[in-house]
C-alpha positions in Angstrom: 119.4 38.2 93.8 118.1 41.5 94.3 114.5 41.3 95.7 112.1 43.1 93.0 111.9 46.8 94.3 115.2 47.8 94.7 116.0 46.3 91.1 113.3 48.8 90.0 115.0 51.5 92.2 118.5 50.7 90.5 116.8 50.7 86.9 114.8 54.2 87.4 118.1 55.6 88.9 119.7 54.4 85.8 117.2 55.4 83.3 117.5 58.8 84.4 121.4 59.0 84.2 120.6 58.6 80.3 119.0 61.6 80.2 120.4 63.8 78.1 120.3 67.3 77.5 118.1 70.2 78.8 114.5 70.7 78.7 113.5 73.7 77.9 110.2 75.6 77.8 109.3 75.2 74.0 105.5 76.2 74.0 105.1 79.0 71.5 108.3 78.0 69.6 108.1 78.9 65.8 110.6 75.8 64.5 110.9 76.4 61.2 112.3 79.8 61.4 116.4 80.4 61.0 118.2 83.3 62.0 118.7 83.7 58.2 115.1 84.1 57.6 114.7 86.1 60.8 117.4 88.3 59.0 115.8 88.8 55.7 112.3 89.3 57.0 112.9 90.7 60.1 109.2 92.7 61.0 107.5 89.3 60.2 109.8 87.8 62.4 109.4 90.2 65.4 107.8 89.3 68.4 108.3 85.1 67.8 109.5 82.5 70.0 112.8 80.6 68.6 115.1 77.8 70.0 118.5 78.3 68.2 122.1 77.2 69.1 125.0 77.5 67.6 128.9 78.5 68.3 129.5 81.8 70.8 131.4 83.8 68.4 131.8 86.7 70.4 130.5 88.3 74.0 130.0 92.0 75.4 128.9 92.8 78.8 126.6 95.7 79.0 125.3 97.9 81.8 122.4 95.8 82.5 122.8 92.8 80.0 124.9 90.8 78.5 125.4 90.0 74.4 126.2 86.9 72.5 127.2 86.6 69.3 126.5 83.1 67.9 127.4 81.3 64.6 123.7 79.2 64.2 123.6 75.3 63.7 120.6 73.2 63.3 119.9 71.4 66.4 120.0 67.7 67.2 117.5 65.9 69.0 118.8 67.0 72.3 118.8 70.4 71.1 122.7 70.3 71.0 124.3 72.0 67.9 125.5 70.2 65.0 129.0 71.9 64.6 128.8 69.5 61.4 126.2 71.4 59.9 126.4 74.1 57.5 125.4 77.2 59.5 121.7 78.5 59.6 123.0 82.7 59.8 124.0 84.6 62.8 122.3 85.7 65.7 122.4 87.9 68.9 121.4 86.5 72.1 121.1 89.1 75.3 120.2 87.7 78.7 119.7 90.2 81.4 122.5 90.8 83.8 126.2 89.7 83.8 127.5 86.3 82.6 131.2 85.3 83.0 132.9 85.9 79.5 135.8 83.2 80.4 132.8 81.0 80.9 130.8 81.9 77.4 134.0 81.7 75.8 134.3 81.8 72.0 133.9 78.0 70.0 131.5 77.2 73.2 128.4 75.7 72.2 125.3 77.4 73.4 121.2 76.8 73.1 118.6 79.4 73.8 114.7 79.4 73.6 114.2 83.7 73.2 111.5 86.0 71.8 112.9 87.9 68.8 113.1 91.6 69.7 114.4 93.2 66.3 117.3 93.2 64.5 120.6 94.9 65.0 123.1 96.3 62.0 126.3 94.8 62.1 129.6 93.7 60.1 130.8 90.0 59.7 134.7 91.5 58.0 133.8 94.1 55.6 130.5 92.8 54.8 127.4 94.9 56.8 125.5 92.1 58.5 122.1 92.2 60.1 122.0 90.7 63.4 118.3 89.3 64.7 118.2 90.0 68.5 116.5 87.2 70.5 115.9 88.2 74.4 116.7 85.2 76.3 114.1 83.2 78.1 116.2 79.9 78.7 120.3 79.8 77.8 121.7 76.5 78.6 125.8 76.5 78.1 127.3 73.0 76.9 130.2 71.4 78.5 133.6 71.8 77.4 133.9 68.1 76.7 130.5 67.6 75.0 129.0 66.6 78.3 131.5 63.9 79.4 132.5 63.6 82.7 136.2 63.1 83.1 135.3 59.6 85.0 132.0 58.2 83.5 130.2 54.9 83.7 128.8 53.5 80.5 126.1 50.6 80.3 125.2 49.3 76.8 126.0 46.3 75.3 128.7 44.8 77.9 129.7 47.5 80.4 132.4 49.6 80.3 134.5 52.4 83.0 136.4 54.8 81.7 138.3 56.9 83.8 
């Protein structure tokens, strides 16, 4: 038998493997608003703090920045998109500097907490498209495999190893 502070140890240790996704900073946040609205009312919009996610779509490196076009999803309760979901619009995220386009590769799945800084003009096809433009203030990039490792241990009822 274990003596009492090292089964607490192993518990906390194991606790904290369940956490799941990111934190992020979300003080400020308006959470009602979708890059739709921010699209159709875009001077109101200006200026606010969002947390969308969504599908990369598309992304540029500029000069000094880099763009991301993403396809919107509501969010689940780890902030993770619901691919699920109908989509909420279409947004563009910049985050200063250079990020590795093999890396935010198109169908990733992507969550950003950003102030809205306008909205750009754009085309989805042959339809013209107005982009809202969120500056990134935290950008965290899912895994590939929706967060699985290839080798995982998995404690519920029974326990079980997949490898």
């Amino acid at each position: 038998m274990l003596p009492r502070r090292q089964l607490t140890v192993i518990l906390l240790l194991l606790l904290g493997a369940c956490a799941s996704g990111p934190t992020f900073n979300t003080g400020g946040v308006d959470r009602s608003l979708t890059p739709r609205d921010a699209a159709a009312a875009p001077q109101p919009a200006k200026g606010k703090y969002v947390l969308w996610g969504g599908v990369i779509l598309a992304t540029t490196n500029l000069r000094d920045r880099t763009q991301i076009e993403v396809l919107a999803h509501p969010l689940d309760s780890d902030t993770r998109p619901r691919r699920n979901r109908d989509p909420l619009g279409r947004f563009i995220l910049e985050q200063a500097g250079f990020l590795e386009p093999a890396s935010y590769a198109e169908g990733r799945l992507i969550t950003a907490v950003g102030r809205i800084t306008g909205t750009r003009a754009g085309r989805v096809g042959e339809s013209d498209y107005p982009f809202p433009v969120i500056a990134a203030r935290q950008v965290h990039l899912w895994p590939r495999d929706g967060g699985r490792d290839a080798s995982s241990v998995h404690f519920g009822i029974g326990v079980g190893v997949g490898f």
